[in-house]
MILOKE-586619 format. One line per field, with one value per residue (C-alpha): y, x, z; residue in one letter. Coordinates in pm, 1 decimal, decimal comma, always signed. Example, Ala and Ser with C-alpha at 12.3 -4.5 7.8 and 13.67 -1.06 7.14 Angstrom:
<rs>
Y: c(-450,0:-106,0)
X: c(+1230,0:+1367,0)
Z: c(+780,0:+714,0)
residuo: c(A:S)
</rs>
This chain:
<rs>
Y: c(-221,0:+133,7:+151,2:-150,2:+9,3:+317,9:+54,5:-121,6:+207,9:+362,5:+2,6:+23,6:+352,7:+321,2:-15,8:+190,0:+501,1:+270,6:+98,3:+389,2:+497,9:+201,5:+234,0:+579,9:+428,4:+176,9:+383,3:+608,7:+363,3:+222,6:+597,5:+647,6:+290,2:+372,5:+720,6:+579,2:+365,3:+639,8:+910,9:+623,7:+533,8:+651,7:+566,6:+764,4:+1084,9:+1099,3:+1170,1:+1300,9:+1038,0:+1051,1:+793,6:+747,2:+443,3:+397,9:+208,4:+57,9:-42,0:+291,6:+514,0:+720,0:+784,7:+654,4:+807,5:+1055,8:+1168,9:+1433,1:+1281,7:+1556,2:+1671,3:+1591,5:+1304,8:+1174,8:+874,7:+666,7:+329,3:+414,2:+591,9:+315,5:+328,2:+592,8:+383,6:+37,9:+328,3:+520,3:+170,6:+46,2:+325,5:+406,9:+27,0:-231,8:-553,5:-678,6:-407,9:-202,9:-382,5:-197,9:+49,3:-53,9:-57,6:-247,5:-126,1:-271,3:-530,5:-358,9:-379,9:-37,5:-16,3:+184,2:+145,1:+234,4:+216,6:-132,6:-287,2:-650,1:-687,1:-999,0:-847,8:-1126,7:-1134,7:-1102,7:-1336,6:-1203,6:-1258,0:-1110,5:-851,6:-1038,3:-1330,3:-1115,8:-935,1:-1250,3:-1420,4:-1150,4:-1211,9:-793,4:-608,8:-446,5:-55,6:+125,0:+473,8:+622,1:+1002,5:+904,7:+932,9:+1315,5:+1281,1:+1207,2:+842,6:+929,0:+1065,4:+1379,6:+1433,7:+1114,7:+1041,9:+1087,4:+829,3:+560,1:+512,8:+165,6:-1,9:-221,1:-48,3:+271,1:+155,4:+436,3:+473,8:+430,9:+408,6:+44,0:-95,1:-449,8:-666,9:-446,6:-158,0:-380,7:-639,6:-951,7:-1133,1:-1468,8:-1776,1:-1982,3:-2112,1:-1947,1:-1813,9:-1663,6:-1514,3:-1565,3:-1211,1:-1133,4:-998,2:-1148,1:-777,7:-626,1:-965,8:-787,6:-437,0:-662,3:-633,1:-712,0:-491,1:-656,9:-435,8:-547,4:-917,1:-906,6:-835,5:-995,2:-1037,8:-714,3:-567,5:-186,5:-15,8:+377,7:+669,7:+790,9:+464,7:+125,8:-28,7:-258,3:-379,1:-675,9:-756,9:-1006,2:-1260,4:-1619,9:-1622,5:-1784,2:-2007,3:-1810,9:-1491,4:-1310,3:-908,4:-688,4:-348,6:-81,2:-26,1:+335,3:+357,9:+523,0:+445,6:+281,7:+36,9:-43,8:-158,6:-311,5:-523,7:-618,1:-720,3:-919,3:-1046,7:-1144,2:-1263,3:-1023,7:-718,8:-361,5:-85,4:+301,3:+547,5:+892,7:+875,0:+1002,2:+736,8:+744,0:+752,6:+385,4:+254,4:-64,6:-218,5:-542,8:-638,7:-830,6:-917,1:-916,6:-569,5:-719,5:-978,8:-671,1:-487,4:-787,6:-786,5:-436,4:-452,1:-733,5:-701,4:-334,3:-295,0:+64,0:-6,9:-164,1:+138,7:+421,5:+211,9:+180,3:+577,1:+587,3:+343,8:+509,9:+838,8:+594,8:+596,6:+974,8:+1107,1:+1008,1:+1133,2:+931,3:+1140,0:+1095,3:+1456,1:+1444,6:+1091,8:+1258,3:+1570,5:+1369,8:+1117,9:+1368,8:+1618,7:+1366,7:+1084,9:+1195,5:+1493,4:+1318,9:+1310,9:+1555,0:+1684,9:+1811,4:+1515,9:+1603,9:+1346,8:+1346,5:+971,0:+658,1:+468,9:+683,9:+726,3:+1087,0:+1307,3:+1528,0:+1314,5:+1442,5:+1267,8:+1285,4:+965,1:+1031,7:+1066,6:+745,4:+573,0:+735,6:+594,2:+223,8:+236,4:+377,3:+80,7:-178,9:-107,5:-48,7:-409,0:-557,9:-854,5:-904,0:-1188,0:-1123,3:-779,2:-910,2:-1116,5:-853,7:-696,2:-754,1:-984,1:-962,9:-1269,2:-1432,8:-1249,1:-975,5:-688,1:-733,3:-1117,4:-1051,0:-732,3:-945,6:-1290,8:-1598,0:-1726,4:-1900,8:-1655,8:-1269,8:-970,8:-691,1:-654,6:-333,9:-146,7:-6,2:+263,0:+298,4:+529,7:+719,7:+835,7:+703,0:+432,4:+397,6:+108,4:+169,8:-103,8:-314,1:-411,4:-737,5:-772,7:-1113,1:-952,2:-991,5:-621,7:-478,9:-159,4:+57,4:+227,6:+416,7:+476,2:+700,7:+758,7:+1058,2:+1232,7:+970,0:+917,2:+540,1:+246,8:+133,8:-207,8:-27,1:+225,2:-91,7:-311,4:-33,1:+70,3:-339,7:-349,5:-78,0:-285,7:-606,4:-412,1:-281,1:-660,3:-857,2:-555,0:-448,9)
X: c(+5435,9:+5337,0:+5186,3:+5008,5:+4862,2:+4790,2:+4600,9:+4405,6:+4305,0:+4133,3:+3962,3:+3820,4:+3688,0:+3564,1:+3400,4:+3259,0:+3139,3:+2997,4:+2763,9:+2612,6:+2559,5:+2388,0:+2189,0:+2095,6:+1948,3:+1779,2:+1578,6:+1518,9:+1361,6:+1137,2:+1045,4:+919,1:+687,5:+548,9:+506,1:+274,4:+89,5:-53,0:-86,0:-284,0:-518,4:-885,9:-941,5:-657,4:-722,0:-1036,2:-901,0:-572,0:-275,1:+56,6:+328,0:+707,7:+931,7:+1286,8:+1589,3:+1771,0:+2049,0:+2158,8:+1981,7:+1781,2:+1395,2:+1326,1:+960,0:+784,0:+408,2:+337,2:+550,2:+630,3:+241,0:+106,0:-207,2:-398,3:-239,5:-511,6:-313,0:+18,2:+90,8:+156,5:+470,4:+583,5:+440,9:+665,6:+990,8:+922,7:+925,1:+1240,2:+1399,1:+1303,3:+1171,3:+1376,7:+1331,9:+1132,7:+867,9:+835,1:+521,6:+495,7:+708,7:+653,7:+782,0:+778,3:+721,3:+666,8:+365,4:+227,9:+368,9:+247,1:+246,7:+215,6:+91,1:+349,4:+61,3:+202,2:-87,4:+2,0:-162,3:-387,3:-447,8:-626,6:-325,2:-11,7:-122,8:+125,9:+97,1:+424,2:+212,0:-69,8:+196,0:+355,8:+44,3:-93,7:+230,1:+282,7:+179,2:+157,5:-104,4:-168,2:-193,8:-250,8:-131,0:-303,1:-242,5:+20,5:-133,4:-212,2:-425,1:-804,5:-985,5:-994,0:-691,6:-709,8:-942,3:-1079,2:-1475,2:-1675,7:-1944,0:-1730,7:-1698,2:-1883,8:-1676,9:-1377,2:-1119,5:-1174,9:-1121,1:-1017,1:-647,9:-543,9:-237,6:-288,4:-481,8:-649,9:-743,6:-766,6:-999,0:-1317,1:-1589,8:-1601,1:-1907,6:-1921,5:-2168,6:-2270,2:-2631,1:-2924,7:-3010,6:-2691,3:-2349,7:-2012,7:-1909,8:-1531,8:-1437,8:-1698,1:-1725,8:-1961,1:-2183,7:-2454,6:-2424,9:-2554,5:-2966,0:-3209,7:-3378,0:-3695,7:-3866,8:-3571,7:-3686,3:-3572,5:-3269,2:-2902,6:-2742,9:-2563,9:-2446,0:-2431,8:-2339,9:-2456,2:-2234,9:-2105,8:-2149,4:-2148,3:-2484,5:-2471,0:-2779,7:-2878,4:-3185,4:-3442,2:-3288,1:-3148,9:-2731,0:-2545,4:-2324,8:-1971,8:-2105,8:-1817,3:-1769,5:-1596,2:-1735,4:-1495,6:-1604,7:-1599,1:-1262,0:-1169,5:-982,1:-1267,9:-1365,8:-916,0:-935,4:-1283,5:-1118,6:-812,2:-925,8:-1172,8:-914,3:-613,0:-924,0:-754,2:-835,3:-623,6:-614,1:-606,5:-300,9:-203,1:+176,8:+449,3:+701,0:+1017,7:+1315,7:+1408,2:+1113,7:+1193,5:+1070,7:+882,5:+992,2:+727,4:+661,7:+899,3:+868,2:+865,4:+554,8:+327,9:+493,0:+333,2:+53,8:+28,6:+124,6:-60,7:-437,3:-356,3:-421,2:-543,3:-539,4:-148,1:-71,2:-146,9:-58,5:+258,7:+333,7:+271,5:+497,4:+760,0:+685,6:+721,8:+1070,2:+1141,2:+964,1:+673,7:+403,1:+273,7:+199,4:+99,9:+200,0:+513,0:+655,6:+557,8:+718,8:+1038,5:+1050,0:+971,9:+1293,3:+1517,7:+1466,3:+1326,6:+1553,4:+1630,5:+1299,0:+1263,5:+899,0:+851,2:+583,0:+223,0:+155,2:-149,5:-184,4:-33,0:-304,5:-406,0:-746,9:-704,3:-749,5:-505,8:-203,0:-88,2:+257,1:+396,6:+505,8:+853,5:+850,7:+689,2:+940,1:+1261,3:+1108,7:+1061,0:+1406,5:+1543,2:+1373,9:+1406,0:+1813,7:+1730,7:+1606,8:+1882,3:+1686,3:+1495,0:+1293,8:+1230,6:+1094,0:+881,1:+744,6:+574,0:+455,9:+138,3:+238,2:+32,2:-199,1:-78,6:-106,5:-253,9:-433,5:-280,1:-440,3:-734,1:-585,4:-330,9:-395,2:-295,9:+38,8:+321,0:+576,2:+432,3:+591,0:+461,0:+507,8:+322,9:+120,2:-248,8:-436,6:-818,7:-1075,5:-1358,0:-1230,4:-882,3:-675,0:-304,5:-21,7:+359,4:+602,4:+828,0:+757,9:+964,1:+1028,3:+1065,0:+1453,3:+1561,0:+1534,5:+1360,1:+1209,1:+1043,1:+691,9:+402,3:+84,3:-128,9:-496,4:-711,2:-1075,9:-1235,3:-1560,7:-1546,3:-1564,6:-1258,9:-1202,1:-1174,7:-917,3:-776,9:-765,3:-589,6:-298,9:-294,2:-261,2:+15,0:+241,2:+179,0:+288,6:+603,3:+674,8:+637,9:+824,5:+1108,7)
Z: c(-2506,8:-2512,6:-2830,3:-2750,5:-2407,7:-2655,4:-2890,9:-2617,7:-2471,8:-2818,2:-2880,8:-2543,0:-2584,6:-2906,1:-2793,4:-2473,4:-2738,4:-2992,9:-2712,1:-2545,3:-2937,6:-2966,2:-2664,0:-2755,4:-3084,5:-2997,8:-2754,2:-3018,8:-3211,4:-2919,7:-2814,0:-3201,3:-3166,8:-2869,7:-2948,0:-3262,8:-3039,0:-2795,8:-3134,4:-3303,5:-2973,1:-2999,2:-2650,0:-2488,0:-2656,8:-2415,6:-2138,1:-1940,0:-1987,3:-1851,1:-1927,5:-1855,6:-1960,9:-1787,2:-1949,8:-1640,7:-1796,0:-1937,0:-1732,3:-1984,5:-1966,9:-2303,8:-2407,5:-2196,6:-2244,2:-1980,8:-1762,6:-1591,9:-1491,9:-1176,4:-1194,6:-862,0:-788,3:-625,6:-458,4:-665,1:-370,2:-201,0:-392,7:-140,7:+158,9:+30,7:-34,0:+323,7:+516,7:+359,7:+461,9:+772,3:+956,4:+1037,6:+969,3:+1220,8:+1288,3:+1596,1:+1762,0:+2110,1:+2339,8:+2662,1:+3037,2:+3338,1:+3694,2:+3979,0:+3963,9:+3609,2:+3244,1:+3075,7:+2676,9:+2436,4:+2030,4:+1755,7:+1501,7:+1421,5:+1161,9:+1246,7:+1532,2:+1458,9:+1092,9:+917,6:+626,6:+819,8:+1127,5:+1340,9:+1700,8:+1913,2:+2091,1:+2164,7:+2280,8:+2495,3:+2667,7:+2699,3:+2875,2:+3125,6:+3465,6:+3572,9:+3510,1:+3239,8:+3145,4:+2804,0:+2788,1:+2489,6:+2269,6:+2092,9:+1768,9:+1667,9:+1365,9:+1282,0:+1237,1:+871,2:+627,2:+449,4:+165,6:+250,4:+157,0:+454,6:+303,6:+250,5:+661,2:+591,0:+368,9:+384,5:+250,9:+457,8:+824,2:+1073,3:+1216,7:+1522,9:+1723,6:+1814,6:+1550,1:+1645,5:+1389,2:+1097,8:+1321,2:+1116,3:+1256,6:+1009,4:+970,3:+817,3:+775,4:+1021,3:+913,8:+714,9:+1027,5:+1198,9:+1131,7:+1327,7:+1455,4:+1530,9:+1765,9:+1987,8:+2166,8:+1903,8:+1875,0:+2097,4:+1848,7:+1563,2:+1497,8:+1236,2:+1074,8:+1034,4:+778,5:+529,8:+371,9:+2,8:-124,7:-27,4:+297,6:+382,7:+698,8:+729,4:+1052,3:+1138,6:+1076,7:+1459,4:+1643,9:+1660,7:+1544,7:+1322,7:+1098,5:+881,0:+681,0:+763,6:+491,7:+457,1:+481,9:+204,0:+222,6:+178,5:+328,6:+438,7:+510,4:+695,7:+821,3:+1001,7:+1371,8:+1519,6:+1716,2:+1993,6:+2309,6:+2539,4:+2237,2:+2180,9:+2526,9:+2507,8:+2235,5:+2335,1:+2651,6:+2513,3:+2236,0:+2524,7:+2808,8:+3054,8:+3192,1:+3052,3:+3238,7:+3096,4:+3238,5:+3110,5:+3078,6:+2832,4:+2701,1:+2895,3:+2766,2:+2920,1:+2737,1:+2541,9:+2184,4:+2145,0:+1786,9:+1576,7:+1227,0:+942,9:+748,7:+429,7:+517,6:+592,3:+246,5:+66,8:+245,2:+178,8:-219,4:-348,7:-219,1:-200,8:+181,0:+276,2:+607,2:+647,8:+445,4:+682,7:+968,6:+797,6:+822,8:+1172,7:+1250,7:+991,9:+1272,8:+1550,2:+1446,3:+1456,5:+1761,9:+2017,9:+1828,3:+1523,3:+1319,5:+910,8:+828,1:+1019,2:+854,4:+501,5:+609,5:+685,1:+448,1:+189,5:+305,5:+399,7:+117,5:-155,4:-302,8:-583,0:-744,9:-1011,5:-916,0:-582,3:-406,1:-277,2:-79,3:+166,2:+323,4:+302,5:+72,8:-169,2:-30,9:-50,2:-388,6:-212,6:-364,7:-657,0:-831,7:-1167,7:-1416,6:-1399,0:-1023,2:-955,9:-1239,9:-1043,6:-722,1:-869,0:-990,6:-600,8:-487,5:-726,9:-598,9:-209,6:-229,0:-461,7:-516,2:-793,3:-746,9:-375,3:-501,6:-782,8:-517,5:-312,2:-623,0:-789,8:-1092,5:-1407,7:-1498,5:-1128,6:-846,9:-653,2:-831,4:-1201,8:-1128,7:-1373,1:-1547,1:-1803,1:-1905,6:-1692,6:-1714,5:-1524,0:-1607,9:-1550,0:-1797,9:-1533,6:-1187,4:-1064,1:-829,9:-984,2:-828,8:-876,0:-748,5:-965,5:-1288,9:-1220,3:-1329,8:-1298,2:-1316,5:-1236,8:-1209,0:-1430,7:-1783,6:-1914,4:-2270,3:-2482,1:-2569,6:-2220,4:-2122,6:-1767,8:-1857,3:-1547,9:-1654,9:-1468,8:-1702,2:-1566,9:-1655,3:-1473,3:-1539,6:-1753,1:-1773,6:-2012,6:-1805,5:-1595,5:-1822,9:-2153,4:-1994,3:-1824,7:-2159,0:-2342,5:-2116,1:-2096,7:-2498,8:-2516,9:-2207,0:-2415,1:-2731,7:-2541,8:-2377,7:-2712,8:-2940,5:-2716,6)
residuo: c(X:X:X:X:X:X:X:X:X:X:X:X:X:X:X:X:X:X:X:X:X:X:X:X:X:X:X:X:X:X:X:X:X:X:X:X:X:X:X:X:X:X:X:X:X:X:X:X:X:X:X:X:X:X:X:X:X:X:X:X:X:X:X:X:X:X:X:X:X:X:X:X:X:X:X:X:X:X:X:X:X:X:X:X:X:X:X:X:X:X:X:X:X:X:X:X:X:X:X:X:X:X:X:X:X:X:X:X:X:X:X:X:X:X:X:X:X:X:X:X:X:X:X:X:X:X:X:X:X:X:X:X:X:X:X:X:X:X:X:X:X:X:X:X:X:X:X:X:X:X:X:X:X:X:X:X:X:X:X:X:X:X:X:X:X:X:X:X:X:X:X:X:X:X:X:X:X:X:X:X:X:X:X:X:X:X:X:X:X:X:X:X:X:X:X:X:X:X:X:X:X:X:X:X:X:X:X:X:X:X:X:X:X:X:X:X:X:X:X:X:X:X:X:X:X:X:X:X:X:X:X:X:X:X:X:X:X:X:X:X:X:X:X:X:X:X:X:X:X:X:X:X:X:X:X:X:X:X:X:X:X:X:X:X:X:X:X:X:X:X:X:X:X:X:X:X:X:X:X:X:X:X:X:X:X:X:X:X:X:X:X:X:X:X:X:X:X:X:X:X:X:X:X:X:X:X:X:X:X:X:X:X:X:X:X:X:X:X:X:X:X:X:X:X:X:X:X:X:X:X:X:X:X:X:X:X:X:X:X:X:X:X:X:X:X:X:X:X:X:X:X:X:X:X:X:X:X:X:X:X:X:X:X:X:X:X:X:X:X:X:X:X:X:X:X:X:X:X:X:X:X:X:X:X:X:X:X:X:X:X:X:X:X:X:X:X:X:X:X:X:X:X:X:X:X:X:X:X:X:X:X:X:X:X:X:X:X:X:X:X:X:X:X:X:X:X:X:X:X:X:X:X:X:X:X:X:X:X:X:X:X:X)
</rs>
């Protein structure tokens, strides 16, 4: 019996040894392809690349091309955003503090981007406002930050994807605009209908609403509408137009009162965390991202505050990255972000085991060929190899996610492309070509 215990102990080891020998070789062999792949690339050698791919299964980075510099990020960081809210939201999300005294119901925002947001749909706060028969009192300052993020383009104030922050965001902080006839446009919310005018010595060109820098005029060309038409513009916040629009929004009047939250002040739980993470990950949503960091400070103190959730998510979560994070806002907006490959790689692989279900986090992420931004960037197909998050802005392109291969295996990857001056879709096609190479090879 003894010597048998002795025998079954060396055949396990040697079993154990001859495995993570094995492991160790085959990555090897995949670092040395892939390796040939970007050496043999004429497009990459144009511009600054940085690439990391992860083994799961055995823990080992397995090739590594300036993994360790720092690139701008662009909407990768958004990475951090879907990491900081699993760690610090529950799941239902924090959709007002409020109290109740007397004959009035007095509320405060957490920064909550739910609030009527035209992809998440969720309507607990307005519910609740609505239902109450007190009256009703705002009590702004929370929020201690500007309308726009640092290092954010000033110019962009007019477009979509930059709307301002707030501390009770209402209906994404933007005016849509959509057909009605040749001759109008439905405006939501109804408030701003009477901000809209013509501008009579535009008659040629498309239909295209632009609104002026510090206020809220909006203009529109002396053109037909087509059918379809559909836009959204941010509106200039502030706290006179939040209560403009809400009380327009809820048909009740809202009241304005200068109070600090108390420390008997309950939570109105709304929508489910991981509906606005989705909403967030696949159209990559700017404005549910830095939303999402207020409310992630909404959970430490009374002030939201960007800085302050980085500050604390970044000291008391994110230790075990190798590279020390500089992280500026919650969308990646800001050329202020700077992260390295092998940070972003670590942090898929914290969360791919935070969430400890595959297929439910594959489903929030973009999927390649199928869904979300990687729709159009791989070719269409029922069963997606990559499941990632890209970041764009000028002269950057980035993916970082999970790479399957036809051998069964789940590698974790962030390609990262910065300072290029090619067009996006040949930088696109060719970090495409090297994750097919890697998903039909390995």
């Amino acid at each position: 019996m003894f010597r048998y215990k002795i025998h079954h102990t060396f055949l396990t080891c040697f079993m154990i040894t001859m495995l993570a020998l094995s492991g160790c070789s085959s990555n090897k062999m995949i670092a040395k392809k892939v390796a040939k792949e970007f050496k043999n690339s004429s497009v990459i050698k144009q511009y600054q690349v940085g690439f990391a791919l992860y083994n799961m299964e055995n823990k080992t980075m397995i090739f590594q091309k300036d993994a360790d510099k720092y690139f701008t990020p662009a909407s990768n960081t958004k990475i951090y955003t879907f990491f900081a809210s699993l760690k610090m939201l529950p799941e239902q999300m924090p959709a007002l503090k409020y109290i109740e005294r007397n004959d009035s119901l007095i509320f405060w925002g957490t920064g909550d981007p739910s609030f009527l947001q035209f992809g998440v749909k969720d309507k607990t706060a307005y519910n609740f406002l609505q239902a109450s028969d007190k009256k009703l009192f705002f009590a702004p300052g929370r929020y201690s930050g500007s309308f726009f993020g640092d290092g954010w383009s000033w110019d962009d104030y007019d477009y979509y994807y930059q709307p301002e922050i707030t501390e009770m965001p209402i209906m994404d902080n933007m005016v849509t605009s959509t057909y009605l006839t040749p001759d109008k446009i439905n405006i939501e919310p109804k408030i701003f209908a009477h901000c809209f005018e013509v501008d009579s010595s535009k008659t040629t060109g498309g239909f295209q609403v632009t609104r002026d820098f510090l206020t809220n005029h909006f203009h529109y060309p002396a053109v037909a509408v087509k059918p379809g038409y559909n836009q959204q513009n941010p509106y200039k916040t502030s706290t006179q137009t939040t209560i403009e629009v809400l009380s327009d929004t809820l048909h009740k009047t809202i009241g304005i009162v200068k109070m600090k939250i108390p420390s008997n002040a309950k939570t109105l739980l709304g929508a489910k965390r991981d509906s606005v993470l989705k909403h967030m990950m696949l159209p990559s949503d700017n404005f549910i991202a830095e939303h999402l960091l207020l409310v992630c400070s909404n959970q430490i103190g009374d002030t939201l505050s960007t800085t302050k959730a980085i500050q604390y998510i970044s000291k008391n979560h994110l230790s075990f990255l190798p590279d020390k994070v500089k992280w500026a806002d919650g969308s990646g907006l800001s050329r202020q972000n700077l992260f390295t490959p092998r940070d972003n790689v670590y942090l898929l692989d914290s969360i791919y085991h935070l969430v400890n279900n595959r297929e439910k986090l594959f489903d929030m992420f973009p999927a390649g060929g199928k869904s979300g931004t990687l729709k159009n960037a791989y070719p269409k197909t029922d069963q997606p190899f990559v499941y990632g998050k890209t970041g764009s802005l000028g002269g950057v392109h980035n993916q970082s996610g999970y790479v399957l291969t036809k051998k069964g295996k789940t590698y974790i990857y962030s390609f990262m492309n910065n300072n290029f001056v090619k067009p996006t879709a040949e930088v696109r096609a060719e970090m495409v070509r090297i994750m097919t190479y890697i998903h039909d090879n390995f």
